[in-house]
C-alpha positions as CSV (number, residue, x, y, z in Angstrom):
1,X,75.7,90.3,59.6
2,X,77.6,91.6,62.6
3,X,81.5,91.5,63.5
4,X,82.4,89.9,66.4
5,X,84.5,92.8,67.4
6,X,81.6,95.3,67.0
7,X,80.2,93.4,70.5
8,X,82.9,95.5,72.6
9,X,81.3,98.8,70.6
10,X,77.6,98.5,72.0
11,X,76.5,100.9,74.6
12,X,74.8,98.6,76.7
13,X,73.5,102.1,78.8
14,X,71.1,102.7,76.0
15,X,69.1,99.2,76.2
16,X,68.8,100.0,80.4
17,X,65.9,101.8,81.9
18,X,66.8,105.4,83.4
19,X,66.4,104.4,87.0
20,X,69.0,101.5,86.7
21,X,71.1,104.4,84.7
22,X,71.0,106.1,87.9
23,X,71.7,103.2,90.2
24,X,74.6,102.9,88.9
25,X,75.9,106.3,89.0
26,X,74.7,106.4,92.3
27,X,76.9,103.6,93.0
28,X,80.1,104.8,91.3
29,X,79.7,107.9,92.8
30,X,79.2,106.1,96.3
31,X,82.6,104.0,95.7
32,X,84.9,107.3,94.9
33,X,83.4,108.8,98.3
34,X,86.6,109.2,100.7
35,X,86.5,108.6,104.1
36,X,88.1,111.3,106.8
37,X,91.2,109.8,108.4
38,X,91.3,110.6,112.3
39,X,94.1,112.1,113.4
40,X,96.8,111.3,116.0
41,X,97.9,113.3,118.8
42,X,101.3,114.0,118.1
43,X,99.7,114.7,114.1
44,X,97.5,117.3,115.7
45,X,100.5,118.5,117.5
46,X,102.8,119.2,114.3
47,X,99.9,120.2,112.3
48,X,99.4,123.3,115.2
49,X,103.2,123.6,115.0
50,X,103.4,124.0,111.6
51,X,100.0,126.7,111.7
52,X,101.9,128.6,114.5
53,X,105.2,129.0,112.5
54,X,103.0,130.2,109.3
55,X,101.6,132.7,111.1
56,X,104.4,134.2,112.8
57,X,106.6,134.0,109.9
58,X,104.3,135.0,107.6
59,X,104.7,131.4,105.2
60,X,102.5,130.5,102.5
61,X,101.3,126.9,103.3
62,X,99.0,124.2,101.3
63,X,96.8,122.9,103.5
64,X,94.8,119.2,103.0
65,X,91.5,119.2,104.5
66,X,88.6,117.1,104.2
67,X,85.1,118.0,102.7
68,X,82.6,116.8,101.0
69,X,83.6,113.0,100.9
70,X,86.9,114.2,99.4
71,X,90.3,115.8,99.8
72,X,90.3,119.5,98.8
73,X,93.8,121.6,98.9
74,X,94.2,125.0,99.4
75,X,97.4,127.7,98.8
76,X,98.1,130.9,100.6
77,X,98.9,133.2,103.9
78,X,96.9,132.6,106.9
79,X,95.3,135.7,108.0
80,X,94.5,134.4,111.6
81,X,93.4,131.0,113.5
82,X,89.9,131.3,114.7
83,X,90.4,129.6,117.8
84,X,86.7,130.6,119.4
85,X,84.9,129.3,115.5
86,X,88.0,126.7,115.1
87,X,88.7,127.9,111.6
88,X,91.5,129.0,109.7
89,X,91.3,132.1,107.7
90,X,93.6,133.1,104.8
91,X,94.6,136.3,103.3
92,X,92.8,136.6,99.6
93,X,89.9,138.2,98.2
94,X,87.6,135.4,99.3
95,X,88.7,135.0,102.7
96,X,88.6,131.0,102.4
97,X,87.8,129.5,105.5
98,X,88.5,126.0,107.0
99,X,87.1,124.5,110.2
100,X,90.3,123.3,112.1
101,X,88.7,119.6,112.5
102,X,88.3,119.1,108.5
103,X,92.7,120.2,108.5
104,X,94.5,116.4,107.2
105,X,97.8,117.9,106.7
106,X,99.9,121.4,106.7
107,X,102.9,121.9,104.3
108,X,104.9,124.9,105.0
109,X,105.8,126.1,101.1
């Protein structure tokens, strides 16, 4: 005979069909999604101030961007601002990019 405890220990997962399996992974994965806030103007401002005085001093910064349903961060030196392709371009091996639109926040470390 079965404990009553033992009820919390079935994997329920195992008695469902693959395709409801994936419904709801689908749908977990669908809830975590992020939306992209919209900036300000006087947010777009700071964040431009705060790129310019990188730049010219030569600062690392941690820059919050969107992509991909998520927030991503990113360290390091800004090699330039890509006005014309409206990305920013840091100094390191991979030359990360970041399209100036995705940018949520700058933080001058």
């Amino acid at each position: 005979m079965s404990n009553v405890n033992d009820r919390g220990t079935i994997k329920w997962t195992s008695l469902m069909m693959p395709e409801h399996i994936q419904a709801l992974n689908d749908m977990w994965k669908d809830q975590e999604k992020k939306s992209k806030p919209i900036l300000d103007e006087q947010e777009l401002e700071e964040l431009g101030m705060k790129l310019q005085m990188a730049i010219h001093n030569d600062l690392a910064i941690e820059v919050k961007y969107y992509k991909d349903h998520d927030y991503q961060l990113i360290k390091g030196k800004l090699s330039k601002v890509d006005n014309v392709n409206n990305t920013l371009i840091f100094q390191n091996s991979g030359r990360d990019k970041i399209n100036l639109s995705d940018i949520i926040d700058v933080t001058i470390i």
